[in-house]
C-alpha positions as CSV (number, residue, x, y, z in Angstrom):
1,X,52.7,157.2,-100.4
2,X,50.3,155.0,-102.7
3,X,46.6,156.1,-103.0
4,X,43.8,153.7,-103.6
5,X,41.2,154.8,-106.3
6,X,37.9,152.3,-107.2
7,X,36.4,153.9,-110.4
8,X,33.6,151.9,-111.7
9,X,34.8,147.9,-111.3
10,X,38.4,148.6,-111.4
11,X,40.4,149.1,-107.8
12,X,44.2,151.6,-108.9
13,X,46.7,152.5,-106.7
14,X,48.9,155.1,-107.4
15,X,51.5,157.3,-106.0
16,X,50.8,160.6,-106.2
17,X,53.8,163.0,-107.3
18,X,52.2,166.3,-106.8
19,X,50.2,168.0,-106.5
20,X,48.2,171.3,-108.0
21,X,46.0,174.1,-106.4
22,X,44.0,175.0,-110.0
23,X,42.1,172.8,-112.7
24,X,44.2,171.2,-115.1
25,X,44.1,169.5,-118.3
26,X,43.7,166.1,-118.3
27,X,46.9,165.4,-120.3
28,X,48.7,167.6,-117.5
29,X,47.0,165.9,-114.2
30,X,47.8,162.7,-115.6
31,X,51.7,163.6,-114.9
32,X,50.9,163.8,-111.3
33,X,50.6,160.5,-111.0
34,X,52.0,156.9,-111.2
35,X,50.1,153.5,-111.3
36,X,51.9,150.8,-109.5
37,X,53.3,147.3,-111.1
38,X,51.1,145.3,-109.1
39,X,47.7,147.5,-109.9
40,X,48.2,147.2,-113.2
41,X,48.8,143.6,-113.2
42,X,45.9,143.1,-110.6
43,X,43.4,145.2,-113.1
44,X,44.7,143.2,-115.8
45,X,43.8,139.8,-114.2
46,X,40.4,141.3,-113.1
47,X,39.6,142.2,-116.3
48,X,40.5,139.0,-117.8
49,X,38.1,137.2,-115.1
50,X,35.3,139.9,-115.9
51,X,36.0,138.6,-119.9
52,X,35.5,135.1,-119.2
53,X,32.5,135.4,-116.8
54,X,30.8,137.2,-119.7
55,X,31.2,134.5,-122.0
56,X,30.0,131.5,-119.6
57,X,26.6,133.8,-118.8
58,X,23.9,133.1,-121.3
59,X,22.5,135.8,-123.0
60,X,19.3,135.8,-124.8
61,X,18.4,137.1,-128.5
62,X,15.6,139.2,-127.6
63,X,14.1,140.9,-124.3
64,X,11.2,138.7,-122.6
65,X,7.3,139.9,-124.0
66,X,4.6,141.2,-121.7
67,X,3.0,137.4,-121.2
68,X,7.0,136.0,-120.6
69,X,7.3,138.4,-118.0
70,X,4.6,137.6,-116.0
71,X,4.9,134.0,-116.1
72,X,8.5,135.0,-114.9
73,X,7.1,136.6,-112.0
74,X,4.4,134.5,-111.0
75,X,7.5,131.7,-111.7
76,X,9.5,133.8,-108.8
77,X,6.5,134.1,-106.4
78,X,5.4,130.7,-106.5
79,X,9.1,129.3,-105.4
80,X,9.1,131.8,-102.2
């Protein structure tokens, strides 16, 4: 029966093999499951998309100084 997991920005499903009643190693818990075809491909894409988005966003070289941040807010204020 697949299982849908969201960690952080990233939506898994997975069929679970089995399961155990004590703590495992990580190496060890990550037997008990499988990661469908499809959510791997589908993470892929959305990773991709995440990738270029980032690129077409503008960053700036530097954080804004105290006097550029409050002509940002009174910029902000003024337009409501």
């Amino acid at each position: 029966m697949p299982r849908h997991s969201a960690p952080g920005n990233d939506e898994r499903t997975v069929i679970v093999k089995r399961l155990l009643n004590s703590v495992a190693p990580a190496s060890e818990a990550a037997l008990l499951y499988e990661e469908t075809a499809e959510s791997v491909e589908k993470r892929e894409k959305m990773a991709m998309a995440r990738k270029l988005n980032a690129l077409t966003m503008p960053h700036p070289d530097r954080r804004p100084d105290k006097k550029e941040r409050r002509d940002l807010l009174r910029f902000k204020t003024r337009r409501q």
